[in-house]
C-alpha positions in Angstrom: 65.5 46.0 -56.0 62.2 45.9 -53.4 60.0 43.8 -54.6 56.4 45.5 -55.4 53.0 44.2 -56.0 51.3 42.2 -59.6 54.8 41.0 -60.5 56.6 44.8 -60.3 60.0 46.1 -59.1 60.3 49.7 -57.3 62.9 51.4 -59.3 65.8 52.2 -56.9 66.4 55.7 -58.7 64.1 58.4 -60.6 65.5 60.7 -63.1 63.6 64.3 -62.9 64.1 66.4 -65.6 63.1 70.3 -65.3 63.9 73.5 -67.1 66.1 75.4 -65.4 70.3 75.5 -64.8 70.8 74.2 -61.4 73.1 76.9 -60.2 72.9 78.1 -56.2 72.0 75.6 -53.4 70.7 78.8 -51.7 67.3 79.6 -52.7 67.0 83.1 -51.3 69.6 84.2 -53.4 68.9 85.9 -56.6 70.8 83.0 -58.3 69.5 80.5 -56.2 65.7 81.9 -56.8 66.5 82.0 -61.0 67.8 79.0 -61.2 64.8 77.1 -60.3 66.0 75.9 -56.3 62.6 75.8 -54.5 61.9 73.0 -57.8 65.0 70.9 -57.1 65.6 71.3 -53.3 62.5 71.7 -51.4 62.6 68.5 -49.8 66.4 68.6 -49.7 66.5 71.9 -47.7 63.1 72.1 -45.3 61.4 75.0 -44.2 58.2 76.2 -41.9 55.7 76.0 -45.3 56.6 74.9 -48.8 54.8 76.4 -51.9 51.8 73.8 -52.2 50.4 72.6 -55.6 47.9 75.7 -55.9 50.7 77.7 -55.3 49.7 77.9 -51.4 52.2 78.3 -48.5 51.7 74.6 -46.5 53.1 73.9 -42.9 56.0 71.7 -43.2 55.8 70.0 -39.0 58.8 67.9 -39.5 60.5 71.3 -39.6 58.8 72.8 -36.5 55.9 74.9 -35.9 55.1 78.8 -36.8 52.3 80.5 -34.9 51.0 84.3 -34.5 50.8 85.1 -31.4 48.9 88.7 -29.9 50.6 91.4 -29.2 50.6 95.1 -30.2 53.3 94.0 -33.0 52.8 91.6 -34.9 54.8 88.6 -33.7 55.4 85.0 -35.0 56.4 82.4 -32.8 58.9 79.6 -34.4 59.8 76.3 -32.5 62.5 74.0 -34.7 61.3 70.6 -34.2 63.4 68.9 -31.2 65.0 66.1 -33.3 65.8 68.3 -36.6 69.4 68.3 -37.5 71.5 68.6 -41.0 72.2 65.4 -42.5 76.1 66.7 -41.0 74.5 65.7 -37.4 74.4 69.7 -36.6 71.5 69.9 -35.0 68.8 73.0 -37.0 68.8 76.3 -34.6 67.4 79.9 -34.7 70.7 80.5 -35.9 69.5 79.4 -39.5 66.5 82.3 -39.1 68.9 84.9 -37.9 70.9 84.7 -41.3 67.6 83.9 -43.5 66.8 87.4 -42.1 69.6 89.1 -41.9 70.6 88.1 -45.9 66.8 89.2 -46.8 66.2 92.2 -44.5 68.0 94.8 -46.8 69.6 96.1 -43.3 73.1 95.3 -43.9 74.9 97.1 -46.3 78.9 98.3 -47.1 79.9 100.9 -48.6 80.4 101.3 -52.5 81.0 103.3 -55.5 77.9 105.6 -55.4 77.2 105.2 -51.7 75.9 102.2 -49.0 74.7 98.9 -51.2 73.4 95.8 -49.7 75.4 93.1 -48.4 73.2 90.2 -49.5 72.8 89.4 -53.4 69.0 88.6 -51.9 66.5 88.0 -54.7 64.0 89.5 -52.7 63.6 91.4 -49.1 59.7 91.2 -49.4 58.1 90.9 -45.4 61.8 90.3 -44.0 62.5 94.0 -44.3 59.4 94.5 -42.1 61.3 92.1 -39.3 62.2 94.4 -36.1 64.5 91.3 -35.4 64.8 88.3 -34.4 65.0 87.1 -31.4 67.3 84.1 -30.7 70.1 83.0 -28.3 72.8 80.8 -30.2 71.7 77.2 -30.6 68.1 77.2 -29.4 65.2 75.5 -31.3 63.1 78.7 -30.0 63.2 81.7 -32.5 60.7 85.0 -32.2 60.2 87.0 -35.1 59.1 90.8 -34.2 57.5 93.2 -37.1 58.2 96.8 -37.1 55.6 99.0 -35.1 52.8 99.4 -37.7 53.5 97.3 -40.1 51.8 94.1 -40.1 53.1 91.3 -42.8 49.9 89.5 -44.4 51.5 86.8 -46.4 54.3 85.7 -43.4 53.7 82.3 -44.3 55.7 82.8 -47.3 59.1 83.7 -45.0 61.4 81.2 -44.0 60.6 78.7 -46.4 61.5 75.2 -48.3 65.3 76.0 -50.2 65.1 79.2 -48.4 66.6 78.1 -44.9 69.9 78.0 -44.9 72.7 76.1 -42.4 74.0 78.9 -40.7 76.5 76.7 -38.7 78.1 75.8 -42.5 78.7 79.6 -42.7 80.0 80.0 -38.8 82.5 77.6 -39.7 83.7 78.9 -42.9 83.8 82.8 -41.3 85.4 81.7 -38.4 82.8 82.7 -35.7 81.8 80.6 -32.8 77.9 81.4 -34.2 76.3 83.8 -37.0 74.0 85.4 -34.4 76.3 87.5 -31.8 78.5 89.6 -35.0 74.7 89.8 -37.1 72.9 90.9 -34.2 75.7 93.5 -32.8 76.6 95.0 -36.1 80.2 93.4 -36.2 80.6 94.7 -39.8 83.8 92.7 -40.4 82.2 89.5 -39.9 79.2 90.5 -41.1 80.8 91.1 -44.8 82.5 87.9 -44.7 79.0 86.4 -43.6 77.7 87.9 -46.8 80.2 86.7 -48.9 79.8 83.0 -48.3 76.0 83.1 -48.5 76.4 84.9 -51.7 78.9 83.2 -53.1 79.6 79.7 -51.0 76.9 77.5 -51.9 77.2 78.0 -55.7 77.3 74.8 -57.4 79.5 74.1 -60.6 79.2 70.7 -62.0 82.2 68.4 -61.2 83.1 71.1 -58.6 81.2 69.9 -55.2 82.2 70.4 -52.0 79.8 68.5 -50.1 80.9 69.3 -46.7 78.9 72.9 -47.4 76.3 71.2 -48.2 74.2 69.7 -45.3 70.3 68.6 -45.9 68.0 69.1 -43.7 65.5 67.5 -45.4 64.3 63.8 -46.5 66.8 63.8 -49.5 70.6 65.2 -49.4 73.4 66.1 -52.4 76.0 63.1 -53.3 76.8 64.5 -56.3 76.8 66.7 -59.5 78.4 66.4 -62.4 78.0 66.8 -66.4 77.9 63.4 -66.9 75.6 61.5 -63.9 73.5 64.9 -63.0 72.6 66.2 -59.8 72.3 63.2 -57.8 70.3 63.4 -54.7 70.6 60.4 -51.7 68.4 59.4 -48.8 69.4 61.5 -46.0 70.4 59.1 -43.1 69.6 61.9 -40.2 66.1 62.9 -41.5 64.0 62.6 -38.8 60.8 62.3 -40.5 58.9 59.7 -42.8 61.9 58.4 -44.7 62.2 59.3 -48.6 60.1 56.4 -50.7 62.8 56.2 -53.2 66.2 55.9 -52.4 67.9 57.8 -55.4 66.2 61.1 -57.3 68.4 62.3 -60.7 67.8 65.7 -61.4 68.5 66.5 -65.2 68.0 70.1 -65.9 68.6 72.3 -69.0 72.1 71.7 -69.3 71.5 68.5 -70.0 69.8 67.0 -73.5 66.4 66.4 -71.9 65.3 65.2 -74.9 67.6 62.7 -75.1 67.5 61.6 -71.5 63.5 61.1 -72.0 64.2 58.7 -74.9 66.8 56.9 -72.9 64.2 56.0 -70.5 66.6 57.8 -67.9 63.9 60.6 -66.7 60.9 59.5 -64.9 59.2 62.9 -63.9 59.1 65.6 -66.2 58.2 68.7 -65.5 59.4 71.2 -68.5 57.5 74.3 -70.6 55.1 73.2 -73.1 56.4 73.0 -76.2 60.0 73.4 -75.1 60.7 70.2 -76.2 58.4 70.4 -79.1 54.9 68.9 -79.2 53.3 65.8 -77.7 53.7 64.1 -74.4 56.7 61.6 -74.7 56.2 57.8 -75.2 56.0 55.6 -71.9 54.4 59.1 -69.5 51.2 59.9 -68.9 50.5 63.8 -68.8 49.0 67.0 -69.2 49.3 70.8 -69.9 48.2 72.8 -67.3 48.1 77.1 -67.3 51.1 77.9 -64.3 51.4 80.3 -61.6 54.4 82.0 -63.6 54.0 85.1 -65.4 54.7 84.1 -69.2 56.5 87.8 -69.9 58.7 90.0 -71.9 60.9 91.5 -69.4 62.1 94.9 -70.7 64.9 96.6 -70.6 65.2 100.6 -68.9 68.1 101.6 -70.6 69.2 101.3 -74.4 66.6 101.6 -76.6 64.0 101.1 -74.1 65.5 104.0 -71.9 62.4 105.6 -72.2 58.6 104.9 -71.2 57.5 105.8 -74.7 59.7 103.6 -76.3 58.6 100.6 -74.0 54.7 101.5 -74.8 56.1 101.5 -78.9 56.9 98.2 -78.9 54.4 97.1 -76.7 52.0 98.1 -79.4 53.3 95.4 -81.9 53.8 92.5 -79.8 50.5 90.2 -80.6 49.8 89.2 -77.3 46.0 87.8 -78.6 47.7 86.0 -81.1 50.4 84.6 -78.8 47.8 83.2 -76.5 45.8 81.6 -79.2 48.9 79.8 -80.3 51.0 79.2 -77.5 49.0 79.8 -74.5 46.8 77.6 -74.0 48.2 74.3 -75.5 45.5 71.0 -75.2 43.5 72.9 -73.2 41.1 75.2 -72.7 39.7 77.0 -69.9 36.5 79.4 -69.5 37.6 81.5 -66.5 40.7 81.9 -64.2 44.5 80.7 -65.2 45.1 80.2 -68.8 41.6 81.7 -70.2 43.4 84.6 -72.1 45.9 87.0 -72.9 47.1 87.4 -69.1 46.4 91.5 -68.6 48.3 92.3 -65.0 52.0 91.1 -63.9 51.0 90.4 -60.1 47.5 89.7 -60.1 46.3 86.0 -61.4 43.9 85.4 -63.3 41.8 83.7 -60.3 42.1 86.2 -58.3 38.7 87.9 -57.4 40.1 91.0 -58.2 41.2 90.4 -61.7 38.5 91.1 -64.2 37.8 94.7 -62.3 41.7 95.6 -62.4 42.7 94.6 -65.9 41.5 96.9 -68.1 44.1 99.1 -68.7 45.6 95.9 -71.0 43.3 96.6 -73.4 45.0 98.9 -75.8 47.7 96.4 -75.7 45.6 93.1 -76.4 46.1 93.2 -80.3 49.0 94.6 -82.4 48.7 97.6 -83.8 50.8 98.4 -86.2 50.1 101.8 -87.4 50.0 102.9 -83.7 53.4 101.3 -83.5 55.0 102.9 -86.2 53.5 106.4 -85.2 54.2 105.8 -81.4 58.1 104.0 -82.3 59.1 107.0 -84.6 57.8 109.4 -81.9 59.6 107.6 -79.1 63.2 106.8 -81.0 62.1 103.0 -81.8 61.7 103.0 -85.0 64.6 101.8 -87.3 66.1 99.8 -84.0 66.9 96.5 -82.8 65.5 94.7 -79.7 67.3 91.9 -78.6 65.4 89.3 -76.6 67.2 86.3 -74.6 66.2 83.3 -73.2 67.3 80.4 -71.8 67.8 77.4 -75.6 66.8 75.1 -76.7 63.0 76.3 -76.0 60.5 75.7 -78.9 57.7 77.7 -77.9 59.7 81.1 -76.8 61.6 80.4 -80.4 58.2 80.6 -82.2 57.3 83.5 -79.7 60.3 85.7 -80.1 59.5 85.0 -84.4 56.0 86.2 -84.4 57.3 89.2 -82.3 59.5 89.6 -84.8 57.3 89.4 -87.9 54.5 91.7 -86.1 57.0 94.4 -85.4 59.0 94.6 -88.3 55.9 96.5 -90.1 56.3 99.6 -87.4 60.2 100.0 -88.4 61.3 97.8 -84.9 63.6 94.4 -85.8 63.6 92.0 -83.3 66.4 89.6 -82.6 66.2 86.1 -81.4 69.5 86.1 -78.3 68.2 83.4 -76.8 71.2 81.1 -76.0 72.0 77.7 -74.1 73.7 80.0 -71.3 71.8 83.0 -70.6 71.3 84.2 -67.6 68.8 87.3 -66.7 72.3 89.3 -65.9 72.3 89.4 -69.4 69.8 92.3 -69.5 70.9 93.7 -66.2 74.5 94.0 -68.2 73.1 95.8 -71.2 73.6 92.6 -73.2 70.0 92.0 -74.2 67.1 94.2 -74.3 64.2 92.1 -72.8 63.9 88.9 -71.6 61.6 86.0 -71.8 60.7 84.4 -69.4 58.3 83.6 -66.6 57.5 84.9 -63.2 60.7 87.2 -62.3 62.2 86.1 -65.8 62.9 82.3 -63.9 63.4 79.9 -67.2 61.5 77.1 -65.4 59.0 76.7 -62.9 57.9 80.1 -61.0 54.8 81.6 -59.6 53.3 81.4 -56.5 49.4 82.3 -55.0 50.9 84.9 -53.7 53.0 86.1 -56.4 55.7 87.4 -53.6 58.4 87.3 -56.6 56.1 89.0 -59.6 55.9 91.8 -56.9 59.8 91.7 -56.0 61.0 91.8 -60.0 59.2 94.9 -60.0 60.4 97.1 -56.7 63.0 99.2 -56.5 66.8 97.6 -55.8 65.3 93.9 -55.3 67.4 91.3 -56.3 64.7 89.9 -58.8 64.3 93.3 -60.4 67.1 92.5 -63.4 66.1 95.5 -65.4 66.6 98.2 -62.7 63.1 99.4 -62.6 62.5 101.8 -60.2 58.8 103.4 -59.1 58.1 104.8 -55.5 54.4 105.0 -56.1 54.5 101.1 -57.2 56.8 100.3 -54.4 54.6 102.1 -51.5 51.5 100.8 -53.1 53.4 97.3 -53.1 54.1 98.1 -49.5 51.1 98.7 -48.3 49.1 96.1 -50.5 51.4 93.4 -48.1 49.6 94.5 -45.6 45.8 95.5 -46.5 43.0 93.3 -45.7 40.0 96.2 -47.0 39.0 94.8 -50.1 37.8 98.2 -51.3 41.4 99.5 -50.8 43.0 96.4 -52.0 40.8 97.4 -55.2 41.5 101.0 -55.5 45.2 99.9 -55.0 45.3 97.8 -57.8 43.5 99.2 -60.2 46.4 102.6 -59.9 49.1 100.2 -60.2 47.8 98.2 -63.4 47.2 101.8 -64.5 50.9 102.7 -63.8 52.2 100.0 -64.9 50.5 99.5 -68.2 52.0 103.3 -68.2 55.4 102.5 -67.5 55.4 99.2 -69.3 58.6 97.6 -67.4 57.3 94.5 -68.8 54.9 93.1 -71.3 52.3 90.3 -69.4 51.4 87.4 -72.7 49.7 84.5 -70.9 50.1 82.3 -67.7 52.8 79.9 -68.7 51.9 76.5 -69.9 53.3 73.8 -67.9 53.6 69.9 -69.5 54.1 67.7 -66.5 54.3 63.8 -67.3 54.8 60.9 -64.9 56.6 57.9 -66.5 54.2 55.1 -66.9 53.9 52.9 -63.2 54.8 56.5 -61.4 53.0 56.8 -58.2 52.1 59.9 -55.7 53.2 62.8 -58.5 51.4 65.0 -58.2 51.5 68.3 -60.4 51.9 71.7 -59.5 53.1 74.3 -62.0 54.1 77.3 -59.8 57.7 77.3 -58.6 57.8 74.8 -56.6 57.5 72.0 -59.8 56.6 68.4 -59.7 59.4 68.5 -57.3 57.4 69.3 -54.1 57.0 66.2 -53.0 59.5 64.0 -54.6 60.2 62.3 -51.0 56.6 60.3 -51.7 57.8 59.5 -55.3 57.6 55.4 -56.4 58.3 53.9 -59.5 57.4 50.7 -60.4 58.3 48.9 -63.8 
């Protein structure tokens, strides 16, 4: 034990329990991205920028540095920092950029049943599709990104990121190449599938199933273990090159484990859950608050079964109370004037404190309330009425229990009955698979912490053949104005842009915004430097800086 100051001890080990199942190391996978990874490893895997406590993209310089430089494309300059090297003692590369672009470009595909599909299960190609390529020779710490003629990438501080940046040399090894680069940047499509198969499938974690050896760090923390039992337990990294990790031993517990249980133990020290997923109240021994997240607090709806049509979707729509949801549930212990958490949330990928928002959101209107007689009408015009709607979620989860019932009792009046599917192992392939017809859930239907300023994966869940998009939408006008909104800086465009696609997708109703979801995250009494942010990233952000004394 370290001794600390008036009498204390620094606790060798801090318990963190989030909301999410801990399933991918690889946080650009669609996996990796729903199970919560830029929460549990941004400081285990480091990146050019993590996602900030506002949400914002910061420059992580232990990583390297990222700079613009001119030229008649638009062109980012990345250095790896000299002394960076996996907790294996592989030094980082360019390599690791070539594969974080090739998995997310959408370039690489093999053939299959109905014709080419991608590769790369990637939860999300936004701005690495607009990559011309990468430039990179095998090994170097030197890496330049080159955009497509024309297209200019606003937000490419979001690319390359914390949990994103994956050790290419792990993959190298296990393919059997002397480096990912040469067969990804010829178009050796033998090695390239085999590429794609470990970054899809090698870095999956299982409890009580690790193979550490695939698991390098390259951040302040690395992976000793996981199991039912002890958690995912994370160690100082030895090779970090940086300011060394304050506390020597973090525990993640997530949803598979009884978080309850673990918080009355005295076993969890940061907790960064829902509100109300755990019912009511902060625990005994934290200090705390509620805040209004970055995620998307939504009812992700299915476009086949019974809401294979628009009209159905807009049907149901009309009963679900999203006033009364955010007057319950929305804004728990607090409450705001203006900005995130002030009301029903009336646009899927614009927040609430976004300049923007009040002149864009009208078309939510004529869904604020229920309205039952429209319902019925519009549900018995549309094929709804007399059906079932399934909605899943990740249990146990109080407050999207009490959401899913007063969906339920709102709807039954227009003919629709709504089923609670939420259960301890759902995944959002579930609705993908036919086996639920909406989901709820936050920002790109992520159980746990989501949401970002710039709302990169809200976007994603919603174009055409992204990873993130679990109910198959599909709209080329949203996706070309999603396209070119990456890129606009005229704010009267940006405007006009915005207001078409609230209107088309208020329309098309692939999803049904309620309220920016609440976040309760606590710090165990004689916590120091935790410091809350409810967007994707979660409490987890800077867990290097973490101390506990008792």
């Amino acid at each position: 034990m370290v001794t600390g100051c008036a009498g204390k001890n620094q606790v060798p080990s801090i318990g963190y329990g989030v909301d999410t199942v801990v399933a991918s190391y690889n946080g650009g996978s669609t996996l990796g991205a729903e199970s919560g990874a830029a929460a549990v490893f941004s400081r285990v895997l480091t990146g050019f920028f993590y996602t900030g406590p506002d949400g914002q993209p910061v420059a992580d310089t232990d990583t390297g540095t990222a700079k613009e430089v001119p030229g008649d494309a638009q062109t980012i300059q990345y250095r790896l920092n000299p002394d960076g090297k996996y907790s294996d003692g592989t030094p980082t590369s360019c390599d690791d950029l070539v594969m974080a672009w090739a998995a997310r470009s959408g370039r690489f595909t093999k053939a299959g049943p109905g014709g080419p599909i991608p590769m790369f299960d990637a939860a999300s190609t936004a701005g690495y599709a607009d990559i011309e390529r990468v430039d990179c020779t095998p090994g170097s710490k030197d890496a330049t990104v080159v955009f497509r003629p024309g297209r200019h990438y606003s937000a490419w501080k979001t690319l390359f990121n914390a949990s994103e940046l994956m050790p290419a040399h792990v993959v190298a090894t296990a393919v059997q190449a002397p480096n990912v680069v040469a067969p990804l940047q010829s178009g050796d499509q033998a090695t390239a599938e085999r590429i794609a198969d470990f970054w899809n499938n090698g870095w999956k974690l299982t409890p009580g199933k690790l193979n550490v050896t695939v698991l390098p760090s390259s951040g302040p923390y690395r992976i000793e273990s996981f199991d039912d039992k002890d958690g995912l337990v994370l160690v100082k990294n030895e090779h970090w090159w940086g300011n060394p990790a304050k506390t020597p031993r973090i525990v993640v517990w997530d949803k598979n484990t009884d978080l309850k249980a673990k918080v009355s133990a005295k076993a969890v020290g940061v907790l960064d859950v829902g509100t109300g997923a755990l019912g009511d109240g902060t625990p005994s021994g934290f200090s705390g608050e509620n805040y209004p997240g970055r995620g998307v607090e939504q009812l992700v709806l299915s476009t086949g079964g019974v809401f294979g049509n628009a009209a159905a979707r807009r049907a149901f729509a009309l009963c679900v109370p999203r006033q009364a949801l955010f007057d319950k549930l929305g804004h728990p212990g607090f409450k705001v004037d203006s900005g995130l958490g002030s009301g029903p949330l009336n646009s899927r990928t614009v927040p609430q404190d976004s300049l923007y928002y009040g002149a864009i959101s009208g078309a939510a209107d004529k869904y604020k309330n229920a309205d039952v007689a429209a319902a019925t009408q519009a549900a018995g015009g549309a094929g709804l009425q007399n059906q079932t709607v399934r909605i899943g979620y990740l249990r146990p989860d109080d407050r999207r229990a009490q959401t899913v019932a007063m969906i339920a009792d709102s709807c039954k009046g227009a003919g629709i009955t709504v089923v609670d599917a939420g259960t301890p192992d759902f995944s959002a392939q579930q609705l993908t698979d036919g086996k639920v017809d909406a989901i709820l859930g936050g920002a790109a239907a992520m159980p746990g912490p989501s949401g970002s300023l710039s709302a990169t994966d809200a976007i994603a869940a919603l174009h055409t053949g992204q990873g993130l998009n679990f109910n198959r939408y599909g709209n080329g006008r949203y996706d070309a104005i999603a396209d070119q909104l990456a890129a606009e800086d005229n704010s009267t465009t940006v405007l006009n842009l915005l207001n078409e696609q609230e209107n088309l997708l208020w329309n098309e109703m692939p999803s049904i915004p309620l309220f920016a979801t609440p976040r309760t995250i606590a710090f165990g009494d004689g916590m120091r430097n935790g410091v809350a942010s409810p967007t994707k990233a979660g409490a987890g952000w800077n867990m290097d800086r973490w101390v506990l004394e008792r």
